[in-house]
Every structure is written in structure tokens, then in C-alpha cells.
PyMOL Python script that loads the backbone (N, CA, C, O; Angstrom):
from pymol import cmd

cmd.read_pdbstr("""\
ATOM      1  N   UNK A   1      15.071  -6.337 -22.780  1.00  0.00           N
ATOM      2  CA  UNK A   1      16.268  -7.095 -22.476  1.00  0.00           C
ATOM      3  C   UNK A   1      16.742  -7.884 -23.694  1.00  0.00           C
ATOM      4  O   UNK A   1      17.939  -8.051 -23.928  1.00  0.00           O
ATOM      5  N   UNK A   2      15.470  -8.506 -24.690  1.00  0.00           N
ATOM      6  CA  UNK A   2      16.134  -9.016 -25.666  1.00  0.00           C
ATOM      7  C   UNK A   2      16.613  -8.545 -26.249  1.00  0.00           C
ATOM      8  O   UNK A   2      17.212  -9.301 -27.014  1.00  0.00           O
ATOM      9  N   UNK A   3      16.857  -7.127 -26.514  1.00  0.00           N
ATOM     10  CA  UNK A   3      17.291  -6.075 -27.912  1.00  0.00           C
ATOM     11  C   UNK A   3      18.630  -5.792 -27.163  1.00  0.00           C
ATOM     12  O   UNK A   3      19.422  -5.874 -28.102  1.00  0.00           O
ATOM     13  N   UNK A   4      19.257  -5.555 -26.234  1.00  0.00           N
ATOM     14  CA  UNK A   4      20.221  -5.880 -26.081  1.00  0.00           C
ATOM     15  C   UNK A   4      21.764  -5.815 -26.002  1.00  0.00           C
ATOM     16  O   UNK A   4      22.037  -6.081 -24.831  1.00  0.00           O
ATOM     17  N   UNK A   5      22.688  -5.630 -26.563  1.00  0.00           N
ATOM     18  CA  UNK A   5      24.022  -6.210 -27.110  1.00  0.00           C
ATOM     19  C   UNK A   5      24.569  -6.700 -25.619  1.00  0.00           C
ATOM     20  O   UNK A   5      24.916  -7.872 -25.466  1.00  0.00           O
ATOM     21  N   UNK A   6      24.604  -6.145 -24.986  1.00  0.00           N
ATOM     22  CA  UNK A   6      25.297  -6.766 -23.597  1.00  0.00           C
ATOM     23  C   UNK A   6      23.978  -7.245 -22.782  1.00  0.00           C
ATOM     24  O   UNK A   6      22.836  -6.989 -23.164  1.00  0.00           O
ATOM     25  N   UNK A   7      24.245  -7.868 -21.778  1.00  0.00           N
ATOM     26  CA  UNK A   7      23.472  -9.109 -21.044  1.00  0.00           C
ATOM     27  C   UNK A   7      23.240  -8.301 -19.889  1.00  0.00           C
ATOM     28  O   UNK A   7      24.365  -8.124 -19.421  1.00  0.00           O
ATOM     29  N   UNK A   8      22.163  -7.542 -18.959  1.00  0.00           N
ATOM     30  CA  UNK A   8      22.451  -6.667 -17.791  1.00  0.00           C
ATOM     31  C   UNK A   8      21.147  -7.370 -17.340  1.00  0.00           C
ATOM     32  O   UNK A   8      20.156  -7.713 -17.986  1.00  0.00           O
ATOM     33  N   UNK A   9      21.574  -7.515 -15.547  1.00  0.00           N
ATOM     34  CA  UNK A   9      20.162  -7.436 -14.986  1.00  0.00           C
ATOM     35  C   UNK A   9      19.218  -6.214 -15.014  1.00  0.00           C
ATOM     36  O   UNK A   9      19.595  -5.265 -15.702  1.00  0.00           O
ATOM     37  N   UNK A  10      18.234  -6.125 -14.468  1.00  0.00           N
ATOM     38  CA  UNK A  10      17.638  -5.060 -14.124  1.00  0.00           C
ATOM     39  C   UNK A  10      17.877  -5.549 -12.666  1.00  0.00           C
ATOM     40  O   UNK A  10      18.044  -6.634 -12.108  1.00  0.00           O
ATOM     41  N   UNK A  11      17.796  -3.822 -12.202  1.00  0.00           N
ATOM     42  CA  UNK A  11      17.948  -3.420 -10.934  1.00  0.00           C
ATOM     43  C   UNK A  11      17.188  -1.928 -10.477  1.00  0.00           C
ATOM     44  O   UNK A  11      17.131  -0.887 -11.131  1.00  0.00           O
ATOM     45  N   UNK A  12      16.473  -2.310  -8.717  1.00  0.00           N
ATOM     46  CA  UNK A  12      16.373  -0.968  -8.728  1.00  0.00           C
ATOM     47  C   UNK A  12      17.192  -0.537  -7.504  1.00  0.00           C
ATOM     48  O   UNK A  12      17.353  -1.347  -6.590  1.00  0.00           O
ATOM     49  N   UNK A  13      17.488   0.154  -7.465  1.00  0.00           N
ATOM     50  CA  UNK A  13      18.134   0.621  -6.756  1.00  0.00           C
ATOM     51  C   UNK A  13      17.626   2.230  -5.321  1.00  0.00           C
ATOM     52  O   UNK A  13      17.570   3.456  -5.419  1.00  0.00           O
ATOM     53  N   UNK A  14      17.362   1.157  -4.103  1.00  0.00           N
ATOM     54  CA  UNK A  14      16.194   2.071  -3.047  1.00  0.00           C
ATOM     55  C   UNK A  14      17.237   2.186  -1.597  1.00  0.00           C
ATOM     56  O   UNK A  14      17.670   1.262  -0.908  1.00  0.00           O
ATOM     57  N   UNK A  15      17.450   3.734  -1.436  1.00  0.00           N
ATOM     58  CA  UNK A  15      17.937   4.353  -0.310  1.00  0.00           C
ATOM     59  C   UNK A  15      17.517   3.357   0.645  1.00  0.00           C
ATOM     60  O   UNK A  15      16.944   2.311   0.339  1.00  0.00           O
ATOM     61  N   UNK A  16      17.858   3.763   1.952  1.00  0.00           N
ATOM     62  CA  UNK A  16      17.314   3.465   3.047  1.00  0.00           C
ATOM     63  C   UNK A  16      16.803   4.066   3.822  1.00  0.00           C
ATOM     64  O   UNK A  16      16.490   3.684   4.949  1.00  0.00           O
ATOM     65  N   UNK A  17      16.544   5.644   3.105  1.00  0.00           N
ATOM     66  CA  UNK A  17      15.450   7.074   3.793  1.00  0.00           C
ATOM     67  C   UNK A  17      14.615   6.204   3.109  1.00  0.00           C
ATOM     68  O   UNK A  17      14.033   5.304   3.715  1.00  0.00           O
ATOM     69  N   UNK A  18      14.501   6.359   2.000  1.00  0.00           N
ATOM     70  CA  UNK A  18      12.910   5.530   1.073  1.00  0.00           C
ATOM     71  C   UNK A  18      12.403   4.445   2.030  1.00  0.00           C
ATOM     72  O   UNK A  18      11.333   4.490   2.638  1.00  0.00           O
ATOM     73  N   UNK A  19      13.257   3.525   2.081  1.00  0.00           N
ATOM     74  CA  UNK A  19      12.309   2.452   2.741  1.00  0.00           C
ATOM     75  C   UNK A  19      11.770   2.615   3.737  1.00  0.00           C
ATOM     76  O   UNK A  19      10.612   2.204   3.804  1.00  0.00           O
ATOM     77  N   UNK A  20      12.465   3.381   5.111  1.00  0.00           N
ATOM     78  CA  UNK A  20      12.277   3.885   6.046  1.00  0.00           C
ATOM     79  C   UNK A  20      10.490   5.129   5.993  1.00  0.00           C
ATOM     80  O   UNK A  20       9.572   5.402   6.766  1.00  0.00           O
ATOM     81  N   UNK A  21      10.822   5.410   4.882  1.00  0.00           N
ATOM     82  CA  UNK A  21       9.844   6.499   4.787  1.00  0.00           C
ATOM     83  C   UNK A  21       8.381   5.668   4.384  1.00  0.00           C
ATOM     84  O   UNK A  21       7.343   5.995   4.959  1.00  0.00           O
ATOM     85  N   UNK A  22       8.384   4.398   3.192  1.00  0.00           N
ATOM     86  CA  UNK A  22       7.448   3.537   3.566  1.00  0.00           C
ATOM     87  C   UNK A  22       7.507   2.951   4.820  1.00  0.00           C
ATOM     88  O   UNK A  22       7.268   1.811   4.422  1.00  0.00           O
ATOM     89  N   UNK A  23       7.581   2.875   5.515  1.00  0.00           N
ATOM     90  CA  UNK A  23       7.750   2.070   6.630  1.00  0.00           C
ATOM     91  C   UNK A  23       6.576   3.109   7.395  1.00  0.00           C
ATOM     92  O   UNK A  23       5.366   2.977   7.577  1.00  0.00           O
ATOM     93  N   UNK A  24       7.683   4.341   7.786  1.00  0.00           N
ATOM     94  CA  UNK A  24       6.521   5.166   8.690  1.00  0.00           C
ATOM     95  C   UNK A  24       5.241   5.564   7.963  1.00  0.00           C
ATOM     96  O   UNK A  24       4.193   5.787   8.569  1.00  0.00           O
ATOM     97  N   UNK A  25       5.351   5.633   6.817  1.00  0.00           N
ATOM     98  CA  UNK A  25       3.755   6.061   5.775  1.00  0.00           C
ATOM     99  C   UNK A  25       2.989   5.061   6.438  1.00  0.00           C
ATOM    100  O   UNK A  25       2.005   5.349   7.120  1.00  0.00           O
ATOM    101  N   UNK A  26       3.451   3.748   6.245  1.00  0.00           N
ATOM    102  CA  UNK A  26       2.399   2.349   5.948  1.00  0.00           C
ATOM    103  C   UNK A  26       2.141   2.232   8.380  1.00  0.00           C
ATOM    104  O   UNK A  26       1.234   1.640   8.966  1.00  0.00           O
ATOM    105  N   UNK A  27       3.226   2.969   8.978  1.00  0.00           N
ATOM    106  CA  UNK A  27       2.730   2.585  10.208  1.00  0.00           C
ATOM    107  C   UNK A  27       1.709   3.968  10.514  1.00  0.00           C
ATOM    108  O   UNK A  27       0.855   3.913  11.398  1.00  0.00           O
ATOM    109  N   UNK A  28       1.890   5.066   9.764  1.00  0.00           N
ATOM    110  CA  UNK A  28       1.146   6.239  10.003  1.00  0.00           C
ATOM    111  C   UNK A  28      -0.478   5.773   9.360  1.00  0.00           C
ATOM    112  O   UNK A  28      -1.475   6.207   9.938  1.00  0.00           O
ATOM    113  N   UNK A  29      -0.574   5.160   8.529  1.00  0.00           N
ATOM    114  CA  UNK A  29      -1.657   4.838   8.270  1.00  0.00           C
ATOM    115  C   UNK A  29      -2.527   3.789   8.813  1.00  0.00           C
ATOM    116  O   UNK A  29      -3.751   3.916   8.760  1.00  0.00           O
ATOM    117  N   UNK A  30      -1.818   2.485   9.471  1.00  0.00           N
ATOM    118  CA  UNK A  30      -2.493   1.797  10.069  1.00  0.00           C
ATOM    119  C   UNK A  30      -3.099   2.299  11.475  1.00  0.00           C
ATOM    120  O   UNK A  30      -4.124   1.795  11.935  1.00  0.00           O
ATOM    121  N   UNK A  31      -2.340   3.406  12.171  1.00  0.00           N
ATOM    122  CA  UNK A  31      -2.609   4.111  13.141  1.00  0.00           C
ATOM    123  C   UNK A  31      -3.947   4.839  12.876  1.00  0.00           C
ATOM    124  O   UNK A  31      -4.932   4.723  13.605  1.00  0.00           O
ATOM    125  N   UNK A  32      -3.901   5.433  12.008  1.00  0.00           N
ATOM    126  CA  UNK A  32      -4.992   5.970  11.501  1.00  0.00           C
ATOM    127  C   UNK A  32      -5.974   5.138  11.015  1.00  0.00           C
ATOM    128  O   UNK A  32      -6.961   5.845  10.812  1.00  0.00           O
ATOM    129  N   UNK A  33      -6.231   3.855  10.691  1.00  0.00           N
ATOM    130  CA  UNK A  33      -7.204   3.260  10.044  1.00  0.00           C
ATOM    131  C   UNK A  33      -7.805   2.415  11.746  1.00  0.00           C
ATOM    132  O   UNK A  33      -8.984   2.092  11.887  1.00  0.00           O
ATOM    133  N   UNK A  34      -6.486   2.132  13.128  1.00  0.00           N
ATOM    134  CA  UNK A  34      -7.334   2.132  13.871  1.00  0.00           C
ATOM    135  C   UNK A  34      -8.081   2.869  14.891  1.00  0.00           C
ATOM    136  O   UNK A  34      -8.935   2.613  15.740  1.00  0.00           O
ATOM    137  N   UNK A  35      -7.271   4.125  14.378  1.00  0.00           N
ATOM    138  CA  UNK A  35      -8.449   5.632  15.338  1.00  0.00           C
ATOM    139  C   UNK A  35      -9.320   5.387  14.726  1.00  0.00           C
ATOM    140  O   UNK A  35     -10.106   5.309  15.670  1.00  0.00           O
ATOM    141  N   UNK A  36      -9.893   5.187  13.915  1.00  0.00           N
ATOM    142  CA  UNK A  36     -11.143   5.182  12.901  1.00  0.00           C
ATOM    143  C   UNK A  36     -11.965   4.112  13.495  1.00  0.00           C
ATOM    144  O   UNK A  36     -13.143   4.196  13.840  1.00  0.00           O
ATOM    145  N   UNK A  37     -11.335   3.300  13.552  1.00  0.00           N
ATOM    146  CA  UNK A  37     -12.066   2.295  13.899  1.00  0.00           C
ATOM    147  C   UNK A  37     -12.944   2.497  15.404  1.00  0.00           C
ATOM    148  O   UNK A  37     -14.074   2.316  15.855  1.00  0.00           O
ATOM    149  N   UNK A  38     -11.719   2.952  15.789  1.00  0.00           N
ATOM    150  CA  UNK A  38     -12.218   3.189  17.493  1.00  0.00           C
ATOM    151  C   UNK A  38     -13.124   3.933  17.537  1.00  0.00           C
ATOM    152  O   UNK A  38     -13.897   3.741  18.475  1.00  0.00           O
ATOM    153  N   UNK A  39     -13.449   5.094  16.577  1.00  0.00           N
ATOM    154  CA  UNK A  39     -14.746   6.198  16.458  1.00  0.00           C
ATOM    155  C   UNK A  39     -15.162   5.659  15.964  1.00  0.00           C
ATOM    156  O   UNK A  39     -14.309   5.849  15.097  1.00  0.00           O
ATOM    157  N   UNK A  40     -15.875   4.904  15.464  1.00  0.00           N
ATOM    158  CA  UNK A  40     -16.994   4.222  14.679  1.00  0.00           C
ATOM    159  C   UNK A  40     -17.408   2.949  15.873  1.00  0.00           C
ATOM    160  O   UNK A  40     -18.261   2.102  15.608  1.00  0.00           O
ATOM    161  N   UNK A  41     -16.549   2.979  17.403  1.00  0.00           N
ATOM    162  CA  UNK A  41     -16.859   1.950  17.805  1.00  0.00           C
ATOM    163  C   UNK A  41     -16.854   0.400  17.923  1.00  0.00           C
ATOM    164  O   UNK A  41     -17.567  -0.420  18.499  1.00  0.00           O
ATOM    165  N   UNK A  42     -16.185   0.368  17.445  1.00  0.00           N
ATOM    166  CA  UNK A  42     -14.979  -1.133  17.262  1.00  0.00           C
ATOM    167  C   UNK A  42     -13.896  -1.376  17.694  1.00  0.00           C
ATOM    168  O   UNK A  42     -12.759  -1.157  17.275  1.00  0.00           O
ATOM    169  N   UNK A  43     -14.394  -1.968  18.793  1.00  0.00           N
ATOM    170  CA  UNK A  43     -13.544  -1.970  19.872  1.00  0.00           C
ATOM    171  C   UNK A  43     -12.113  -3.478  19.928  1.00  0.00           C
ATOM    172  O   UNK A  43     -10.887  -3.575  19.877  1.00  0.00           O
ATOM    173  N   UNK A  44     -13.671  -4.625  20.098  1.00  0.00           N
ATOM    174  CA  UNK A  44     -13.105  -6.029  19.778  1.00  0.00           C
ATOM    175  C   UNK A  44     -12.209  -5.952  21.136  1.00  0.00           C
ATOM    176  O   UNK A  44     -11.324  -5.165  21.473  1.00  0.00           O
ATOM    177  N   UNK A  45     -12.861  -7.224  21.863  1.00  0.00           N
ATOM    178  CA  UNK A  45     -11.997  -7.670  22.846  1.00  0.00           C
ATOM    179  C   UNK A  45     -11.339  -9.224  22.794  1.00  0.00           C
ATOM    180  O   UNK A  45     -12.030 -10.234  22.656  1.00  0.00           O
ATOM    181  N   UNK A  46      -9.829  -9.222  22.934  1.00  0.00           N
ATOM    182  CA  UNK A  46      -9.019 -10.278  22.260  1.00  0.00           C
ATOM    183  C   UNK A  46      -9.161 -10.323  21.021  1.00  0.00           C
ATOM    184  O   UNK A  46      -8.870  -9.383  20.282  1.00  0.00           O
ATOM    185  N   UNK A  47      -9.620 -11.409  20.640  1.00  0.00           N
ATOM    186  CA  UNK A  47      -9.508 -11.327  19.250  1.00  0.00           C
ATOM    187  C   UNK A  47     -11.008 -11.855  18.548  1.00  0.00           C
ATOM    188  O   UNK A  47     -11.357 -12.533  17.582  1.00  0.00           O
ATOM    189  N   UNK A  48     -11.477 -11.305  19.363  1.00  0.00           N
ATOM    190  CA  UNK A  48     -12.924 -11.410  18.792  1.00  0.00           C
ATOM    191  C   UNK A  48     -13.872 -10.285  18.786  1.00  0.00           C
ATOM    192  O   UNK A  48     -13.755  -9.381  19.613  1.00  0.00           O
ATOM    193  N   UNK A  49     -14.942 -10.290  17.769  1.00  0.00           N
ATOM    194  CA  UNK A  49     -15.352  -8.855  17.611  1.00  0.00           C
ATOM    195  C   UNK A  49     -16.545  -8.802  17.691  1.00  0.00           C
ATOM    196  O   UNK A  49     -16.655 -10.016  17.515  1.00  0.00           O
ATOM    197  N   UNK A  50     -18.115  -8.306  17.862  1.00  0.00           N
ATOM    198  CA  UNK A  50     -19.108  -8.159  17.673  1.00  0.00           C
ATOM    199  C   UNK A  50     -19.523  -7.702  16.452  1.00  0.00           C
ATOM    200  O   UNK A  50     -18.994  -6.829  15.765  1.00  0.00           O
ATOM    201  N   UNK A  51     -20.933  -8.629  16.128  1.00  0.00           N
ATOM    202  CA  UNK A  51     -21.391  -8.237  14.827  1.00  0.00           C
ATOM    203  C   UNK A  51     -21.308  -7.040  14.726  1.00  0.00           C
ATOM    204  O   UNK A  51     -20.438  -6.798  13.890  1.00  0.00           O
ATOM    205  N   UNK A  52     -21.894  -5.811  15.262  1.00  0.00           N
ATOM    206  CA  UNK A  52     -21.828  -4.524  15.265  1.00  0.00           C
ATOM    207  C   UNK A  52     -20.509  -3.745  15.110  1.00  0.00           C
ATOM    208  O   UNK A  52     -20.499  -2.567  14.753  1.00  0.00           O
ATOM    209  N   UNK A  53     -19.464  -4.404  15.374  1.00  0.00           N
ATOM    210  CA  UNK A  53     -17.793  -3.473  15.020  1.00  0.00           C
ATOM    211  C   UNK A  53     -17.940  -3.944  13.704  1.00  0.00           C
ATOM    212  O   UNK A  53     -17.916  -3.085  12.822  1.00  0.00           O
ATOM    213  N   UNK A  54     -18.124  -5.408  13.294  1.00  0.00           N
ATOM    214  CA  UNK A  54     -17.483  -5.739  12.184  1.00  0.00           C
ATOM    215  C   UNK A  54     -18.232  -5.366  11.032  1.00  0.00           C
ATOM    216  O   UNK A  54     -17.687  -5.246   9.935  1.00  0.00           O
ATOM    217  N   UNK A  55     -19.632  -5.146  11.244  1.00  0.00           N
ATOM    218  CA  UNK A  55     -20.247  -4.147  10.402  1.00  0.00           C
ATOM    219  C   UNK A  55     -19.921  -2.612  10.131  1.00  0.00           C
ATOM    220  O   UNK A  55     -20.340  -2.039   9.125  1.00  0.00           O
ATOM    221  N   UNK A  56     -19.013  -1.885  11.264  1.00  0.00           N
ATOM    222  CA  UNK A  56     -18.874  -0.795  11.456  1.00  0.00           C
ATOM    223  C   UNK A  56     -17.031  -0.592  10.531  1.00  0.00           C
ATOM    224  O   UNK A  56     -16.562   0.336   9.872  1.00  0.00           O
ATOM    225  N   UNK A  57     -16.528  -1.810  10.894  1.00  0.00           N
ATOM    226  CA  UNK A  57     -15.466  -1.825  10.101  1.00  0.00           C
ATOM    227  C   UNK A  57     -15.572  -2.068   8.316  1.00  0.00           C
ATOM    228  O   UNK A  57     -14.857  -1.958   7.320  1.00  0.00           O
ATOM    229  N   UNK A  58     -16.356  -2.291   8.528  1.00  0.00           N
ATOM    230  CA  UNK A  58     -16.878  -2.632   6.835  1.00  0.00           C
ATOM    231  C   UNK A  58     -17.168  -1.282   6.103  1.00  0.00           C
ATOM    232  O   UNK A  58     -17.293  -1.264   4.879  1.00  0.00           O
ATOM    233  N   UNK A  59     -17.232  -0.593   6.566  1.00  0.00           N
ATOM    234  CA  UNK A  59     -17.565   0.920   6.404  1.00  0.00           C
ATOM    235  C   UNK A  59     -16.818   2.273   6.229  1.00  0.00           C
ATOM    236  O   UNK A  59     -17.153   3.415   5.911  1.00  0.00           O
ATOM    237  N   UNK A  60     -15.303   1.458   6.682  1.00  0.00           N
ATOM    238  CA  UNK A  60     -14.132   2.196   6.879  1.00  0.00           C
ATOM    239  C   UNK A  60     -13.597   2.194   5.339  1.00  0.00           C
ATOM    240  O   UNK A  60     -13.651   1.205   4.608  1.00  0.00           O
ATOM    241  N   UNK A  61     -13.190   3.183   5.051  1.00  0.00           N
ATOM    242  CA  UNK A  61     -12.496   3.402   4.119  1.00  0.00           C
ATOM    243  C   UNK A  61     -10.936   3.697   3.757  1.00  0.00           C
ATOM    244  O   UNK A  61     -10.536   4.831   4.019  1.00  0.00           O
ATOM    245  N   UNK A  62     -10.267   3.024   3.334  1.00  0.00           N
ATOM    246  CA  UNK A  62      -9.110   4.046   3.858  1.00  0.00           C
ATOM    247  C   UNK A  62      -8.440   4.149   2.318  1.00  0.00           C
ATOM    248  O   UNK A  62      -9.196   3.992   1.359  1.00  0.00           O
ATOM    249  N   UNK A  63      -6.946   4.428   2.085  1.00  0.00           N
ATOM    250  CA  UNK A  63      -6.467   5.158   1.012  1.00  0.00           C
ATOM    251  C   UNK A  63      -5.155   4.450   0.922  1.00  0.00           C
ATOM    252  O   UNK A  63      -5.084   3.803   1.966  1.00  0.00           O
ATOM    253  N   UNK A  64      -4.341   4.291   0.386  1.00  0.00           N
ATOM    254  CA  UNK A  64      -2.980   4.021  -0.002  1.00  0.00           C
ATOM    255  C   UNK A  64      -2.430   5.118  -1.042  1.00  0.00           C
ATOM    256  O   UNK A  64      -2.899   5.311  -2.164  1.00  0.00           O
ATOM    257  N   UNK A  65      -1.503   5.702  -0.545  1.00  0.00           N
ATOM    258  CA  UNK A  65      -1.048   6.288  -1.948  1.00  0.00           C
ATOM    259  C   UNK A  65       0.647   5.744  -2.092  1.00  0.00           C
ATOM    260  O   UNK A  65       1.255   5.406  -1.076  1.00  0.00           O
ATOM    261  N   UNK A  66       1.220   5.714  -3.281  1.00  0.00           N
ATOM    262  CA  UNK A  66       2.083   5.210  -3.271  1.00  0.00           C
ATOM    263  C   UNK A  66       3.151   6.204  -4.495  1.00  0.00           C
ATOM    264  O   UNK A  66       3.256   6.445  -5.697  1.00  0.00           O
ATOM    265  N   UNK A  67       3.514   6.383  -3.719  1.00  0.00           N
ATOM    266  CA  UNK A  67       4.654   8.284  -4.316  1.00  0.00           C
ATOM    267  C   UNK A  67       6.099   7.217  -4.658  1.00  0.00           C
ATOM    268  O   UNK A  67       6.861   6.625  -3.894  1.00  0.00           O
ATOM    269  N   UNK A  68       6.028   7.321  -6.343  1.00  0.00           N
ATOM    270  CA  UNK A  68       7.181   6.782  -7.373  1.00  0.00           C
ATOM    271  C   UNK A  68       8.019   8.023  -7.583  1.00  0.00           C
ATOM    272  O   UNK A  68       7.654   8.912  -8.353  1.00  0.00           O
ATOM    273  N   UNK A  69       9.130   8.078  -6.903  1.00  0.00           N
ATOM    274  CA  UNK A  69       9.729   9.400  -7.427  1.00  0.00           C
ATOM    275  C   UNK A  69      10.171   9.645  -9.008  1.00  0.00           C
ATOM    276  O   UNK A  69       9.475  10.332  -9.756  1.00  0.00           O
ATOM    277  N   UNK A  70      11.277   9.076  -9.393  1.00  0.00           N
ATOM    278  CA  UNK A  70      11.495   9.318 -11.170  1.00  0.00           C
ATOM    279  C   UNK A  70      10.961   7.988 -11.665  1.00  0.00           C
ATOM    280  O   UNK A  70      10.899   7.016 -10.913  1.00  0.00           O
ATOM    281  N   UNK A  71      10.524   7.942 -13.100  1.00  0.00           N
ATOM    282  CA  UNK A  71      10.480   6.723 -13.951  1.00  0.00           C
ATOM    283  C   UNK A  71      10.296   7.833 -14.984  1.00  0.00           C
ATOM    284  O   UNK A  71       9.767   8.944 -15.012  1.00  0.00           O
ATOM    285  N   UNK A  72      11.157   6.812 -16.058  1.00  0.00           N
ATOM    286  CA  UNK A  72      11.483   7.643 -17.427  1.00  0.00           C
ATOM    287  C   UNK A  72      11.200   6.497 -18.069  1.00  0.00           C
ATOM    288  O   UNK A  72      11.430   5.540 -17.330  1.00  0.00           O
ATOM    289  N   UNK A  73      10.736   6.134 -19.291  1.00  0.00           N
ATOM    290  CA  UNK A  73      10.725   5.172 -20.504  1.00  0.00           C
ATOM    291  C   UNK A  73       9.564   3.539 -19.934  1.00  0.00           C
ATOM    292  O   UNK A  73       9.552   2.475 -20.552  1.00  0.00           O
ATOM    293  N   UNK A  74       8.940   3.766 -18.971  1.00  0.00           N
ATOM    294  CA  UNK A  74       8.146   2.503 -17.902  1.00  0.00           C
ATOM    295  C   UNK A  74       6.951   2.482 -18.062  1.00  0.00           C
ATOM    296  O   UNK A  74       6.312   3.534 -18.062  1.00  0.00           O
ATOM    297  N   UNK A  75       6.368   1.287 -18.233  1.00  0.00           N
ATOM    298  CA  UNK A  75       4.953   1.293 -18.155  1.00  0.00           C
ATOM    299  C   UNK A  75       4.596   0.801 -16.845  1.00  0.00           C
ATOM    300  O   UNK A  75       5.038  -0.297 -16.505  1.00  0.00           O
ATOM    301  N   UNK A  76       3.507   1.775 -15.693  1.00  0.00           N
ATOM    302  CA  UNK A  76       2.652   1.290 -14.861  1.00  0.00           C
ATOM    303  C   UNK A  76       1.401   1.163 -14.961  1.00  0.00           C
ATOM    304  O   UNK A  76       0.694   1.884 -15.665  1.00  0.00           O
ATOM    305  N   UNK A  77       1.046   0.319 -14.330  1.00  0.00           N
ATOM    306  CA  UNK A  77      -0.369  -0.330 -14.661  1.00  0.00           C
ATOM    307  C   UNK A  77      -0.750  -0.750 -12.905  1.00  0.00           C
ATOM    308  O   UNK A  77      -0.431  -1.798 -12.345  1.00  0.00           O
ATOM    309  N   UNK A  78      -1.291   0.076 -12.475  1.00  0.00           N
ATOM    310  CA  UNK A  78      -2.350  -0.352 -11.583  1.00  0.00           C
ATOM    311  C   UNK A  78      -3.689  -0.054 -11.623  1.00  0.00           C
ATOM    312  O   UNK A  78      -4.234   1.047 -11.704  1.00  0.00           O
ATOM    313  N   UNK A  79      -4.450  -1.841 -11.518  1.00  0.00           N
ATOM    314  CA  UNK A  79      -5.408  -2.155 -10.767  1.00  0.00           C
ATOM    315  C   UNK A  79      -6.467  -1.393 -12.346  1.00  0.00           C
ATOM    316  O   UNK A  79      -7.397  -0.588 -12.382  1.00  0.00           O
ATOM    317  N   UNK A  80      -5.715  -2.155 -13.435  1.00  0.00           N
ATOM    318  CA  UNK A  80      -6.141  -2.110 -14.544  1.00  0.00           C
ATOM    319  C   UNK A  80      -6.594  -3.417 -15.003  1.00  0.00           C
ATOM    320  O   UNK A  80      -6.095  -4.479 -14.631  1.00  0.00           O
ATOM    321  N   UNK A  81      -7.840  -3.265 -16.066  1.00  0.00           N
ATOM    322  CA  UNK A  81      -8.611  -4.404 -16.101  1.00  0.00           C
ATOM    323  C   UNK A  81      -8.295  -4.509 -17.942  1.00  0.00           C
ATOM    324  O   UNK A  81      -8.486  -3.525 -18.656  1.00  0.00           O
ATOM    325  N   UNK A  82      -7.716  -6.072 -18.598  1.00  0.00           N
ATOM    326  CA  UNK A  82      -7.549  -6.070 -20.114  1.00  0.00           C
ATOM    327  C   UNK A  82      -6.163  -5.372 -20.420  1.00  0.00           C
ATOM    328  O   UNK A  82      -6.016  -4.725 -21.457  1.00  0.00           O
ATOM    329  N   UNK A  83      -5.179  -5.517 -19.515  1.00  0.00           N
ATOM    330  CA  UNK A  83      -3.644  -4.542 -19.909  1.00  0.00           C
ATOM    331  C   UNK A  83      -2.923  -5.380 -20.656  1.00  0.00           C
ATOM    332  O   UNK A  83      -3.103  -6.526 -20.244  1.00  0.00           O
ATOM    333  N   UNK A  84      -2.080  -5.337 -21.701  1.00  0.00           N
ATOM    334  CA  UNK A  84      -1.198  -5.915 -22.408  1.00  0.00           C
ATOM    335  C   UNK A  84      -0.069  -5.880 -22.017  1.00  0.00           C
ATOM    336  O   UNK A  84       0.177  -4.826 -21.432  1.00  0.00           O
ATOM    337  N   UNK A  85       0.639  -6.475 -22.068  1.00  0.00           N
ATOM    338  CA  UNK A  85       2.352  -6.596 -22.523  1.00  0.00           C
ATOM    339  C   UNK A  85       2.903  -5.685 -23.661  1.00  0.00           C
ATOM    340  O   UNK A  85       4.087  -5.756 -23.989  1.00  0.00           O
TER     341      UNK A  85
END
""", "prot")
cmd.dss("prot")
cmd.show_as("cartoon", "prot")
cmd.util.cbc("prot")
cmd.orient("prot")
């Protein structure tokens, strides 16, 4: 931004299929992280759980993936340890 000649924000600019499409990813996955749960037996009634679920939930694994369609000229950095500027 300092280099410059004219003054521009940055912007990104996100459909509303995109967001929509995180939306159902991130509800398709919590669905799935609590079938999992339920097979492993973690049940939890109200809002309280037995040592045994919460050990069993500890065990669960799950995944995020996160699908960037274009970037041209960008540096990403995730869940990097010592990254610079």
C-alpha cells in the first residue's frame, strides 16, 4: 500500500454462493463431528457430561479444510511457527 501512487483500500470481494457454501461446509461438519461423537458414546445429558464421554470426546478428531479459490501475488501462512512480514 505504501508503494502506491493512488490511495486504495483493500477489498475482498465474496459472492453469496461462497458464503452460503461455508456455511453448509462448517454445518456439514459439525453434524459429522456429532455422529462421531454419538459412536464413540457421548451422549451428555443437558449440559453435562460423564467422565467417560469427555474422555471419549478427547479422542475425536476432526479436519477443517478451507478451499481459497484464486490468489495471485499473496502470502498465506497458516498455523506457522517464526513467519515474517
Amino acid at each position: 500500500m505504501g508503494g502506491m501512487d493512488i490511495l486504495m483500500a483493500p477489498l475482498l470481494q465474496v459472492g453469496g454462493n461462497q458464503v452460503q457454501g461455508v456455511l453448509d461446509s462448517l454445518i456439514n461438519e459439525i453434524i459429522n463431528w456429532a455422529l462421531e461423537l454419538e459412536q464413540k458414546g457421548m451422549i451428555g445429558g443437558g449440559l453435562t457430561f460423564l467422565n467417560n464421554e469427555k474422555q471419549a470426546a478427547e479422542s475425536v478428531v476432526y479436519t477443517i479444510t478451507n478451499n481459497i479459490g484464486s490468489m495471485q501475488n499473496y502470502q498465506l501462512q497458516q498455523a506457522s511457527d517464526n513467519s515474517k512480514k
